[in-house]
N, CA, C and O atoms as a DFTB+ gen file, in Angstrom:
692 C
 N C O
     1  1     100.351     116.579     115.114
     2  2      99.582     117.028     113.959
     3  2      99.860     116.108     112.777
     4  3     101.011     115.795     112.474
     5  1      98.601     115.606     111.998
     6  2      99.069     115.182     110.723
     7  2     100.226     115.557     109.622
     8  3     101.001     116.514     109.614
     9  1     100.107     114.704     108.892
    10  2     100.962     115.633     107.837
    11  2     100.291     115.270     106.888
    12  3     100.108     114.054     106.843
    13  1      99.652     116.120     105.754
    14  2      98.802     116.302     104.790
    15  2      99.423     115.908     103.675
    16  3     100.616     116.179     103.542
    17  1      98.684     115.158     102.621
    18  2     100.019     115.564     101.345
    19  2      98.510     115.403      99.548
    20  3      97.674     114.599      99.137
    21  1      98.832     116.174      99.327
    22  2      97.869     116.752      98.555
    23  2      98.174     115.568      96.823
    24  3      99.283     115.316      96.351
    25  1      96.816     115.081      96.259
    26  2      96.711     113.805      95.566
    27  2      96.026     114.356      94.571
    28  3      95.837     113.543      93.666
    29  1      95.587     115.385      94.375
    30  2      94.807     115.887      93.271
    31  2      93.576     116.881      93.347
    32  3      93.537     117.700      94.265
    33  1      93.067     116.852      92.865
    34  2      91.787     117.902      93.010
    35  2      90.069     117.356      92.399
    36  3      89.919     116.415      91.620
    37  1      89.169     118.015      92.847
    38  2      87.953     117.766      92.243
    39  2      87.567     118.446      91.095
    40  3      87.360     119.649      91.253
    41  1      87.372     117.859      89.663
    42  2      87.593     118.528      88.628
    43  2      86.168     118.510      88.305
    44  3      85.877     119.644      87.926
    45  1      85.104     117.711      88.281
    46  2      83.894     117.750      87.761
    47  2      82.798     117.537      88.643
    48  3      83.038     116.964      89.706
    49  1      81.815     117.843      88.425
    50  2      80.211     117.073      89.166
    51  2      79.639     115.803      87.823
    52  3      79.825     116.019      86.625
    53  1      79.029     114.679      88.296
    54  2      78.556     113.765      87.315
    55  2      77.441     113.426      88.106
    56  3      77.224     113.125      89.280
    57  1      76.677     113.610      86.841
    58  2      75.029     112.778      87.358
    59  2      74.502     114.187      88.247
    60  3      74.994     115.286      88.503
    61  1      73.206     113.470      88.552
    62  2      72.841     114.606      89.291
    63  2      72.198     114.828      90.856
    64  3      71.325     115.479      91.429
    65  1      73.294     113.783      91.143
    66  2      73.029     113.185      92.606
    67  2      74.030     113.816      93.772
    68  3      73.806     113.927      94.978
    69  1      75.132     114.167      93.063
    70  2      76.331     115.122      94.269
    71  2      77.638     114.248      93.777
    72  3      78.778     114.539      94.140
    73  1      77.376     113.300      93.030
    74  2      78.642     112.618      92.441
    75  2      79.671     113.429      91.684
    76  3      79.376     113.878      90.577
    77  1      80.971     113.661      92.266
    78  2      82.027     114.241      91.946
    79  2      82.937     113.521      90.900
    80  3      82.994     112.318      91.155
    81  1      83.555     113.825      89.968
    82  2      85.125     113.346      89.532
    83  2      86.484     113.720      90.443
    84  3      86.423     114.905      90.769
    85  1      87.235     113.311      90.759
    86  2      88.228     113.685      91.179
    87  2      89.763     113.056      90.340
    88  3      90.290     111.961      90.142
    89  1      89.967     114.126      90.112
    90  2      91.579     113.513      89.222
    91  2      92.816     113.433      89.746
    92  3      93.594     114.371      89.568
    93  1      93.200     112.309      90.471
    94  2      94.449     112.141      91.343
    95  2      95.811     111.707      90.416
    96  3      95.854     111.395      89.226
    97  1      96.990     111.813      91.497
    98  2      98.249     111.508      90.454
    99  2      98.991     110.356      91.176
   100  3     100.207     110.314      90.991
   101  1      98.305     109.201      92.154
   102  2      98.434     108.213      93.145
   103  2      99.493     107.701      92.101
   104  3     100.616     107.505      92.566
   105  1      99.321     107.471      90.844
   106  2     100.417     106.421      90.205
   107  2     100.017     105.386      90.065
   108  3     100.736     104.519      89.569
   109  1      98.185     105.015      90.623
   110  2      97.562     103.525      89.736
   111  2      96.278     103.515      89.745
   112  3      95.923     104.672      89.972
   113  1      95.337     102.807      89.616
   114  2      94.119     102.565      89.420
   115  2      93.682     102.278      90.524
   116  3      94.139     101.312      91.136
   117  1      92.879     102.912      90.933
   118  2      92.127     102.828      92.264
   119  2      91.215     103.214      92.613
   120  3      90.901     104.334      92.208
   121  1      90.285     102.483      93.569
   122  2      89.087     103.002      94.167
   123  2      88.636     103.710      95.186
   124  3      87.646     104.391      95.452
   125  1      90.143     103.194      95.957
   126  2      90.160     104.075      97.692
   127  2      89.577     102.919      98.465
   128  3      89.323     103.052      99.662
   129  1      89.323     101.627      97.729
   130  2      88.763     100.877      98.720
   131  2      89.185     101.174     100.193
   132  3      90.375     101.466     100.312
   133  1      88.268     101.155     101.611
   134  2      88.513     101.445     102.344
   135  2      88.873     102.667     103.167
   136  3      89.052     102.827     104.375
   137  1      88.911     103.323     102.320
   138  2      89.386     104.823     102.659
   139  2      88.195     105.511     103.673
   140  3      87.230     105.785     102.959
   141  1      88.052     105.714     104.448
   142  2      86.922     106.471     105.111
   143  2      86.796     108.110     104.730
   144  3      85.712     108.687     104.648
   145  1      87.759     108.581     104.569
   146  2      87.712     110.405     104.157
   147  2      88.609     110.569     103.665
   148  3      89.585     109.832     103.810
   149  1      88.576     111.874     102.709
   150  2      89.043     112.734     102.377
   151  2      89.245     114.463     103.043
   152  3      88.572     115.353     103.565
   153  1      90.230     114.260     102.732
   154  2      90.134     116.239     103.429
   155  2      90.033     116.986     102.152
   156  3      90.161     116.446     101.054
   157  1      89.752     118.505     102.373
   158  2      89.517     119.659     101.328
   159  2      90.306     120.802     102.112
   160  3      90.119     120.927     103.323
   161  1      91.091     121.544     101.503
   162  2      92.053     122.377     102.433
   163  2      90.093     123.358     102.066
   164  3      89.222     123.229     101.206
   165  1      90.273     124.215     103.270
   166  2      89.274     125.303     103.434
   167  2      90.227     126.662     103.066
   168  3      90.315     127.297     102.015
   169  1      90.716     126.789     104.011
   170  2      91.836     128.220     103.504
   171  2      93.270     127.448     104.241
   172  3      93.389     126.423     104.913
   173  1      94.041     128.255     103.860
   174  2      95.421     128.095     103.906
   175  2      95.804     127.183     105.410
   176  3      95.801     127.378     106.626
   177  1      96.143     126.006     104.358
   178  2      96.592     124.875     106.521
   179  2      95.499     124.219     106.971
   180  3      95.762     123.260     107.697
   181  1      94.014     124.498     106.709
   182  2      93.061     124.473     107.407
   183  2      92.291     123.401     106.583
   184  3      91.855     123.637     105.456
   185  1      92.109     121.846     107.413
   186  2      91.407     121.108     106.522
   187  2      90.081     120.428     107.404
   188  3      89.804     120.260     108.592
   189  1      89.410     120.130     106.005
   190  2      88.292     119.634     106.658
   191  2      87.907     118.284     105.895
   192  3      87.966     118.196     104.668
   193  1      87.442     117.070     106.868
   194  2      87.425     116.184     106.367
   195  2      85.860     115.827     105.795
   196  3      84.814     116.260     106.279
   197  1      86.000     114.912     104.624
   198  2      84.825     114.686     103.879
   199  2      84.362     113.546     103.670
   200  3      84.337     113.374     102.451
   201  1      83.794     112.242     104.474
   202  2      83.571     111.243     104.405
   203  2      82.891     110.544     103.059
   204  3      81.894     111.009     102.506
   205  1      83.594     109.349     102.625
   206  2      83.509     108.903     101.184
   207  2      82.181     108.020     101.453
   208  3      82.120     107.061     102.221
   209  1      81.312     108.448     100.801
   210  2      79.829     107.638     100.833
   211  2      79.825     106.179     100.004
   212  3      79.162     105.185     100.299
   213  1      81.035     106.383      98.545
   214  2      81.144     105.622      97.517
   215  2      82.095     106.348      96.552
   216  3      82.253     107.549      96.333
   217  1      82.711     105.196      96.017
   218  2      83.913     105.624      95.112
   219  2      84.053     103.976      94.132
   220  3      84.174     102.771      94.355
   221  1      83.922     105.047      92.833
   222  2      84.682     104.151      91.551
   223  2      85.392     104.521      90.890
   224  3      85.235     105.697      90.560
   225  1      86.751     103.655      90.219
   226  2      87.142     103.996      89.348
   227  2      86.698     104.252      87.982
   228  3      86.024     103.477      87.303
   229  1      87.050     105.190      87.696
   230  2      86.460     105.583      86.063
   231  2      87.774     105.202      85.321
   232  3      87.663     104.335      84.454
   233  1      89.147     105.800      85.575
   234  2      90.419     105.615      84.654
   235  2      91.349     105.463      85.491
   236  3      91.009     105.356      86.670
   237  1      92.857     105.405      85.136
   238  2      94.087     105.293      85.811
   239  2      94.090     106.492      86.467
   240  3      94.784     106.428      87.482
   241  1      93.420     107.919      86.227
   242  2      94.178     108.654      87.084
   243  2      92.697     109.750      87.386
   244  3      92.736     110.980      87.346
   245  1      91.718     109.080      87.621
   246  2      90.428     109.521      87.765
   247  2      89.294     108.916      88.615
   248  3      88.740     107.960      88.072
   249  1      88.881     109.224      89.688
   250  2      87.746     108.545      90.370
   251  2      86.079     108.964      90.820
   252  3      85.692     109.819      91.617
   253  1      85.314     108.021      89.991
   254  2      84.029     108.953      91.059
   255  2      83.799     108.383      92.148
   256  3      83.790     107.207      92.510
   257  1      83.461     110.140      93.028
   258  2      83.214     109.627      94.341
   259  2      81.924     110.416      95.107
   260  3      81.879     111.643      95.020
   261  1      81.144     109.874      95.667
   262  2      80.227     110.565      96.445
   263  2      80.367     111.204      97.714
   264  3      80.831     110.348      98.467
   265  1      80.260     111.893      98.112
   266  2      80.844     112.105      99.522
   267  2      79.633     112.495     100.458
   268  3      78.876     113.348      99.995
   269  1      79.291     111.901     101.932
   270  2      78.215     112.350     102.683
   271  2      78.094     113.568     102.818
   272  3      79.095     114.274     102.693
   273  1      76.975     114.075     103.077
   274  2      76.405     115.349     102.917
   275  2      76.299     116.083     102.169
   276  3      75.719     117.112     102.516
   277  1      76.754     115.989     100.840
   278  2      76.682     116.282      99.552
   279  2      75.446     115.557      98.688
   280  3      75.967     114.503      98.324
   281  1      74.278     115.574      98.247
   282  2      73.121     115.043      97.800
   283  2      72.797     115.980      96.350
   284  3      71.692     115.624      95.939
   285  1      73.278     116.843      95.624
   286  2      72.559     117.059      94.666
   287  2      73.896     118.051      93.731
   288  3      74.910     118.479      94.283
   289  1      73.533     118.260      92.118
   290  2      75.000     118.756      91.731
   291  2      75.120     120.288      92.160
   292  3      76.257     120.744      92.283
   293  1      73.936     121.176      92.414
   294  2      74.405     122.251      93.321
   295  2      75.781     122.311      94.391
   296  3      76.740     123.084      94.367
   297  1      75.421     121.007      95.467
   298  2      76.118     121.476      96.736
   299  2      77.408     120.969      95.699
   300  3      78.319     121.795      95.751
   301  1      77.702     119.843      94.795
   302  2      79.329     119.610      94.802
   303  2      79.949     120.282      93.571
   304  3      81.127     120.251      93.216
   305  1      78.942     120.875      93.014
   306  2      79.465     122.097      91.926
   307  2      80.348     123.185      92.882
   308  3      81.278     123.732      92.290
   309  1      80.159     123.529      94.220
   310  2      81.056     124.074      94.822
   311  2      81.996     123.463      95.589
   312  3      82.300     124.068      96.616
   313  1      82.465     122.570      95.401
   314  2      83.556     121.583      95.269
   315  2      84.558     121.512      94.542
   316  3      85.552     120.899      94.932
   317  1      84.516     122.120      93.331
   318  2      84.967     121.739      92.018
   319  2      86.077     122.800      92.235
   320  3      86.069     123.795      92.959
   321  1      87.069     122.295      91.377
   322  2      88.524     122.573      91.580
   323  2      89.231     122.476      93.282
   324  3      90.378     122.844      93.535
   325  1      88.647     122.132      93.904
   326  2      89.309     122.207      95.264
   327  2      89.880     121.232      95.259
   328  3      89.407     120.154      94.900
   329  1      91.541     121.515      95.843
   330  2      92.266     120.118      95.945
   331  2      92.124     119.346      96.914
   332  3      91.685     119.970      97.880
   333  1      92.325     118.014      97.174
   334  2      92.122     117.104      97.689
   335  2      92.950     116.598      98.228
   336  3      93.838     116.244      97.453
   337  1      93.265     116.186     100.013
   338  2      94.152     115.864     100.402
   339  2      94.193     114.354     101.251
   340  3      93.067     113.994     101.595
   341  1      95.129     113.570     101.579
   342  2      95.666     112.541     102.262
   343  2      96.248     112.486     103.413
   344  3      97.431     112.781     103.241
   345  1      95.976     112.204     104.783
   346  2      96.597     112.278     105.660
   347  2      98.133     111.030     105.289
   348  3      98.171     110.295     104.302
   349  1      99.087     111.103     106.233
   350  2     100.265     110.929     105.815
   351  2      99.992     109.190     105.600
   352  3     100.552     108.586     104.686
   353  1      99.109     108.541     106.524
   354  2      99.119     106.968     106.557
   355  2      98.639     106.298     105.310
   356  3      99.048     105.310     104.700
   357  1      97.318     107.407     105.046
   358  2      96.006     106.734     103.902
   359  2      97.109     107.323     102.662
   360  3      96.943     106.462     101.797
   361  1      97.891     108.069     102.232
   362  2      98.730     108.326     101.582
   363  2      99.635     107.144     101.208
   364  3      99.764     106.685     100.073
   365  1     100.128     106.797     102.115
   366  2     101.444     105.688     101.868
   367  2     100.728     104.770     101.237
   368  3     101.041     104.352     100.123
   369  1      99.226     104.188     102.193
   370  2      98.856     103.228     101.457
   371  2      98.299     103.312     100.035
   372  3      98.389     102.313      99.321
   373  1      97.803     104.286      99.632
   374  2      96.805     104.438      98.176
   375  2      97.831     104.873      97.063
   376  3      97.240     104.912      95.984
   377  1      99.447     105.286      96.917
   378  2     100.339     105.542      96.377
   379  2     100.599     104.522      96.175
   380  3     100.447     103.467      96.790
   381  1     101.238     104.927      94.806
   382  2     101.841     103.665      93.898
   383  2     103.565     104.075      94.175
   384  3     104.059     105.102      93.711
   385  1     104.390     103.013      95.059
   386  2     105.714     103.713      95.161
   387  2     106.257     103.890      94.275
   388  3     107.159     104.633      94.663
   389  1     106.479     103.635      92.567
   390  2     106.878     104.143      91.525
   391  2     106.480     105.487      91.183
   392  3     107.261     106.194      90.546
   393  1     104.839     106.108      91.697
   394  2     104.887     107.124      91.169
   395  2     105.863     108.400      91.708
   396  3     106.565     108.377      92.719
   397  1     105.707     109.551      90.726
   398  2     106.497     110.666      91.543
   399  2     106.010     111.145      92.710
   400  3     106.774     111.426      93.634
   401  1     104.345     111.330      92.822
   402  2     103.605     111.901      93.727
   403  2     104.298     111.153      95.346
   404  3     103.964     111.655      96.420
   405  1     105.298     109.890      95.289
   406  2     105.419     109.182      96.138
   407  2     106.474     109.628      97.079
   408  3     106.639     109.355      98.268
   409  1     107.425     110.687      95.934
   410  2     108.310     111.456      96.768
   411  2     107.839     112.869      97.663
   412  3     108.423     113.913      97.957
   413  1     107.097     112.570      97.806
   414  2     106.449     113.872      98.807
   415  2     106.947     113.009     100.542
   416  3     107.025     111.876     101.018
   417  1     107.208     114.678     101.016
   418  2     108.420     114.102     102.287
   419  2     109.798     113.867     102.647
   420  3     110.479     114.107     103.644
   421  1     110.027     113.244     101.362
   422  2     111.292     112.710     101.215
   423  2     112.659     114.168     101.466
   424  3     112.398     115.305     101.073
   425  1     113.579     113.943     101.927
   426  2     114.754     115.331     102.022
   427  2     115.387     115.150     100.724
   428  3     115.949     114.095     100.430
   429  1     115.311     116.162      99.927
   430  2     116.394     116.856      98.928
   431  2     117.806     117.263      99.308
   432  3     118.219     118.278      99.869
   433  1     118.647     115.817      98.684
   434  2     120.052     116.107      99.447
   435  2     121.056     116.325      98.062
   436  3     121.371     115.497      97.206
   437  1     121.401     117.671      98.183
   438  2     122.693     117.819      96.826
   439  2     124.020     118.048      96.955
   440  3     124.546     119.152      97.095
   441  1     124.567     116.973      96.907
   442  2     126.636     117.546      97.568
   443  2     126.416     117.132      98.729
   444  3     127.158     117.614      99.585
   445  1     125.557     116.308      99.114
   446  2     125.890     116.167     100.705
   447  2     125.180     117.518     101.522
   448  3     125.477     117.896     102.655
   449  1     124.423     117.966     100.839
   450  2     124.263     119.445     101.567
   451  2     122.125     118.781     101.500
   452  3     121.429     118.254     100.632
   453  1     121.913     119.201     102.819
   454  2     119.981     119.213     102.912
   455  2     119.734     119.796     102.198
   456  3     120.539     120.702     102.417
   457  1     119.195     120.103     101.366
   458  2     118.125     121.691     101.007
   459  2     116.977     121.527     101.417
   460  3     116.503     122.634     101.669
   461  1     115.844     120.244     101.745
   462  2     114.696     120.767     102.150
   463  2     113.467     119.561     101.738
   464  3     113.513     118.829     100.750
   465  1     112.803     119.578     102.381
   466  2     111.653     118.793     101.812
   467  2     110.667     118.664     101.250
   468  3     109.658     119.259     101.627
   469  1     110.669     117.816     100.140
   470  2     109.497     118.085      99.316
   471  2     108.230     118.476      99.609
   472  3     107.499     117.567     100.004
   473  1     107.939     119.140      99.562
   474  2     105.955     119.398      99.925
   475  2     105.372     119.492      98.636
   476  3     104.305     120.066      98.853
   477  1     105.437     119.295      97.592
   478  2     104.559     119.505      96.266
   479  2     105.520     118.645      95.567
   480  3     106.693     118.501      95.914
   481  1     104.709     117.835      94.123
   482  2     105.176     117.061      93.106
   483  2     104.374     118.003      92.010
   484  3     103.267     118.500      92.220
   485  1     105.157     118.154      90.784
   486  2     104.031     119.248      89.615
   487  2     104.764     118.039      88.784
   488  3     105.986     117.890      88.807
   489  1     103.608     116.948      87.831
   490  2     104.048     116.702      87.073
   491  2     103.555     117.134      85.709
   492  3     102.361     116.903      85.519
   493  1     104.053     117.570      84.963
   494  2     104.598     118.045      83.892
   495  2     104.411     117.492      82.857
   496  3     104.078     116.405      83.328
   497  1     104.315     117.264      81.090
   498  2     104.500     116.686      80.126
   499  2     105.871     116.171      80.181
   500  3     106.048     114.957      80.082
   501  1     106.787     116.917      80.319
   502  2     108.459     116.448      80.007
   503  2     109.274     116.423      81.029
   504  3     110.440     116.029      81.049
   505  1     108.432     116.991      82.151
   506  2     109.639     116.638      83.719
   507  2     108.580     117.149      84.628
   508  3     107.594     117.873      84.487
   509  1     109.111     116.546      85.559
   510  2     108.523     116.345      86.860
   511  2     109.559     117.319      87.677
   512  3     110.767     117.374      87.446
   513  1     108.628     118.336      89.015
   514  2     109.452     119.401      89.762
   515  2     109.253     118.977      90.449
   516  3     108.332     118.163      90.512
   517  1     110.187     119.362      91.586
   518  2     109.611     118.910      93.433
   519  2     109.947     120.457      93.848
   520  3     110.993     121.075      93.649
   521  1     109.161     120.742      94.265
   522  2     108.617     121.946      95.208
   523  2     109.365     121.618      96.691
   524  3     109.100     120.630      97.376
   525  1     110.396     122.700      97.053
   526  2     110.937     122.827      98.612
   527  2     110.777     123.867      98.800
   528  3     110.334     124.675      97.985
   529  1     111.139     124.107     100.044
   530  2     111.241     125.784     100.943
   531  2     112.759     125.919     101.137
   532  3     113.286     125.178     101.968
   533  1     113.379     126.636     100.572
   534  2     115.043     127.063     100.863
   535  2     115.036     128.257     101.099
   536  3     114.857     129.135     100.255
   537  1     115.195     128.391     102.064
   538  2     115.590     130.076     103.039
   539  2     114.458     130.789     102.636
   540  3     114.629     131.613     101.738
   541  1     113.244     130.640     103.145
   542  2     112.026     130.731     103.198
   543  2     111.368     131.379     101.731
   544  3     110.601     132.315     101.509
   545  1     112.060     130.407     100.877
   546  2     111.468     130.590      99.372
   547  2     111.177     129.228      98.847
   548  3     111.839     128.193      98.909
   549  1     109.710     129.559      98.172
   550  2     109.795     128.414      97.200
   551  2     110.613     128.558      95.919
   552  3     110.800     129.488      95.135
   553  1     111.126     127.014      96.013
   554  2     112.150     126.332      95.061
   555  2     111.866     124.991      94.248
   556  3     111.413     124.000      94.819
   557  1     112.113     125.008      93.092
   558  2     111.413     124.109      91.993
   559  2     112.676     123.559      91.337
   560  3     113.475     123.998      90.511
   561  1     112.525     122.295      92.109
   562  2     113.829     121.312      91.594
   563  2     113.379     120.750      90.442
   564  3     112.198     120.430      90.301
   565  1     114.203     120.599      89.610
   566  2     113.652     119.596      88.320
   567  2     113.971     118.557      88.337
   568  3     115.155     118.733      88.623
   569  1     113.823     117.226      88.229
   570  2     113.928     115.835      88.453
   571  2     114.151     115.581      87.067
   572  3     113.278     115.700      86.207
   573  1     115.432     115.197      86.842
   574  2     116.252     114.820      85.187
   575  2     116.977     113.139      85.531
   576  3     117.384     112.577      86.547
   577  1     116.887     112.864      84.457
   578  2     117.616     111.452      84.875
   579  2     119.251     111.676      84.836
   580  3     120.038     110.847      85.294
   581  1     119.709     113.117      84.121
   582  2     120.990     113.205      84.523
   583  2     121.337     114.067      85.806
   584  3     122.473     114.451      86.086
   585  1     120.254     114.302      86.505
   586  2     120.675     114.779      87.805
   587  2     120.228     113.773      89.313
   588  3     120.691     113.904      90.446
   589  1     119.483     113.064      88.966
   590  2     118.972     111.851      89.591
   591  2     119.967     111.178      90.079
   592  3     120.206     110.327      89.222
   593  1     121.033     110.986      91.352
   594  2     121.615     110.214      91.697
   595  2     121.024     108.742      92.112
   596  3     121.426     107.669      91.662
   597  1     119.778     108.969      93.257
   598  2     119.326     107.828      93.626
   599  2     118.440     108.282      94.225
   600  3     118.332     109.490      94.439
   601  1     117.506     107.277      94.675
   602  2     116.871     107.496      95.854
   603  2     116.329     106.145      97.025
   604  3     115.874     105.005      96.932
   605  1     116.717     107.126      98.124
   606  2     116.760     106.440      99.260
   607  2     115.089     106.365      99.860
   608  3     114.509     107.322     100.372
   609  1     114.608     105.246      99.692
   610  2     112.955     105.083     100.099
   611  2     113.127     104.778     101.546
   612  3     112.643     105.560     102.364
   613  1     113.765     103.723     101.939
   614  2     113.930     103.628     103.387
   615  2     114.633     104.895     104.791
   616  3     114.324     105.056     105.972
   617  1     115.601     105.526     103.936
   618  2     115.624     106.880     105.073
   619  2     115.292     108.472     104.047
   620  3     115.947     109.512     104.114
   621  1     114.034     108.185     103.119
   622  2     113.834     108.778     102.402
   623  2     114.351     110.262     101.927
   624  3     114.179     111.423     102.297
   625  1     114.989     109.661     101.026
   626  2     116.144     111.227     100.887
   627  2     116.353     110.875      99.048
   628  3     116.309     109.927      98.264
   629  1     116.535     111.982      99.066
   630  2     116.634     111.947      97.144
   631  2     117.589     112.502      96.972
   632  3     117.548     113.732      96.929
   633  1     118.768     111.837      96.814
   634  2     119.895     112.660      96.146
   635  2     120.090     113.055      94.649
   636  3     119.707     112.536      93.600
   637  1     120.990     114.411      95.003
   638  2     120.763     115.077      93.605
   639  2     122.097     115.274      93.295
   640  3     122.959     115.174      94.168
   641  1     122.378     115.563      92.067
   642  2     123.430     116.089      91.515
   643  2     123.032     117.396      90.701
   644  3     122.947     117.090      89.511
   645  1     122.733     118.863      90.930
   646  2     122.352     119.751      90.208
   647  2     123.352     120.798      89.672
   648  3     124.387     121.128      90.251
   649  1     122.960     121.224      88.624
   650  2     123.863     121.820      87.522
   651  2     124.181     123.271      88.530
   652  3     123.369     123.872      89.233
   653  1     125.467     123.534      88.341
   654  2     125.491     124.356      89.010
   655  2     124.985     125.707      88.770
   656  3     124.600     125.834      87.608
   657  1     124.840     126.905      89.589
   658  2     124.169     128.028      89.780
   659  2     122.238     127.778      89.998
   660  3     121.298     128.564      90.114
   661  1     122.367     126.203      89.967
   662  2     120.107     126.258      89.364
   663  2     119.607     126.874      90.907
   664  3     118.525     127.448      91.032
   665  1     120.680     126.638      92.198
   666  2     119.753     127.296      93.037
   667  2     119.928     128.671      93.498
   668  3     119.386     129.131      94.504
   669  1     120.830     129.400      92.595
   670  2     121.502     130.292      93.116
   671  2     119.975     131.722      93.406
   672  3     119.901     132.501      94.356
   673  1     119.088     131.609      92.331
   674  2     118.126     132.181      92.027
   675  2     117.637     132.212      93.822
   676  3     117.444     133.270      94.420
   677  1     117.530     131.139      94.322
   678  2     116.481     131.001      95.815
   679  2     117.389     131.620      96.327
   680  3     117.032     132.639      96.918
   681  1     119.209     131.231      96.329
   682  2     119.488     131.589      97.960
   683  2     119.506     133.399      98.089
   684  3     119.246     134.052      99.099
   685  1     119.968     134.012      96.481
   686  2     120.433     135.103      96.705
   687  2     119.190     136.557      97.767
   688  3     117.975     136.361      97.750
   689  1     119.381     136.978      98.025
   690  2     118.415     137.964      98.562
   691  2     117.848     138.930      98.303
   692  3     117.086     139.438      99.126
């Protein structure tokens, strides 16, 4: 099975042809050159892919894109707000490895101890969270430069140094 990793959402319709905005957090300016699809989660897990007819950049963190079978702003007005996803390959490539969105995947390691892997990046005005599952709860790490030990891109792991009690909230029962 793939592994999905979610880049932003469809925020607008433009023009009045089925042309979408989509506002991603890739970390650069881009067109998707090459990209053949996009997925749209349908309900929970469940994706469906959406072949890119045409795509431009509008800004650093904004793209229009047309997508086949979509022809007029009716059908992609029901589009709008749905997030937008990356299979794990077209991901690596269209990410900017500086951005945060880049740590998606990566293991959250604190003390030498796993806690879990990122599946969500929320960035923020003043900090950036990474979203894990710890003992079947979501958990919202905060990414500080004084808790930031390092990070390992090649056996992708993010070590942490966290203040103590911040996870006590997830483990207790």
């Amino acid at each position: 099975m793939n592994n999905y990793f979610k880049i932003g959402r469809l925020a607008a319709t433009f023009g009045l042809e089925g042309q979408l905005i989509l506002e991603h957090s890739l970390g650069k300016k881009t067109s998707l050159k090459g990209l053949e699809h996009i997925f749209i989660e349908e309900t929970n897990d469940s994706f469906l892919p959406y072949f890119i007819a045409a795509a431009k950049i509008k800004n650093d963190k904004e793209i229009y894109i047309k997508l086949e079978g979509i022809s007029s702003k009716e059908d992609a007005r029901k589009l709008i707000k749905r997030e937008v996803w990356l299979i794990e390959s077209d991901f690596k490539k269209f990410s900017a490895s500086a951005a945060p969105i880049s740590l998606l995947g990566f293991m959250v390691v604190n003390e030498d101890s796993e806690l879990g892997e990122v599946v969500e990046v929320i960035e923020q005005p003043h900090q950036v969270l990474c979203k894990i599952m710890l003992n079947g709860k979501e958990a919202l790490i905060p990414l500080h430069e004084d808790s930031l030990e390092k990070i390992d891109k090649k056996n992708r792991k993010l070590y942490l140094n966290l203040p103590e009690g911040l996870l006590d909230i997830y483990r207790d029962a």
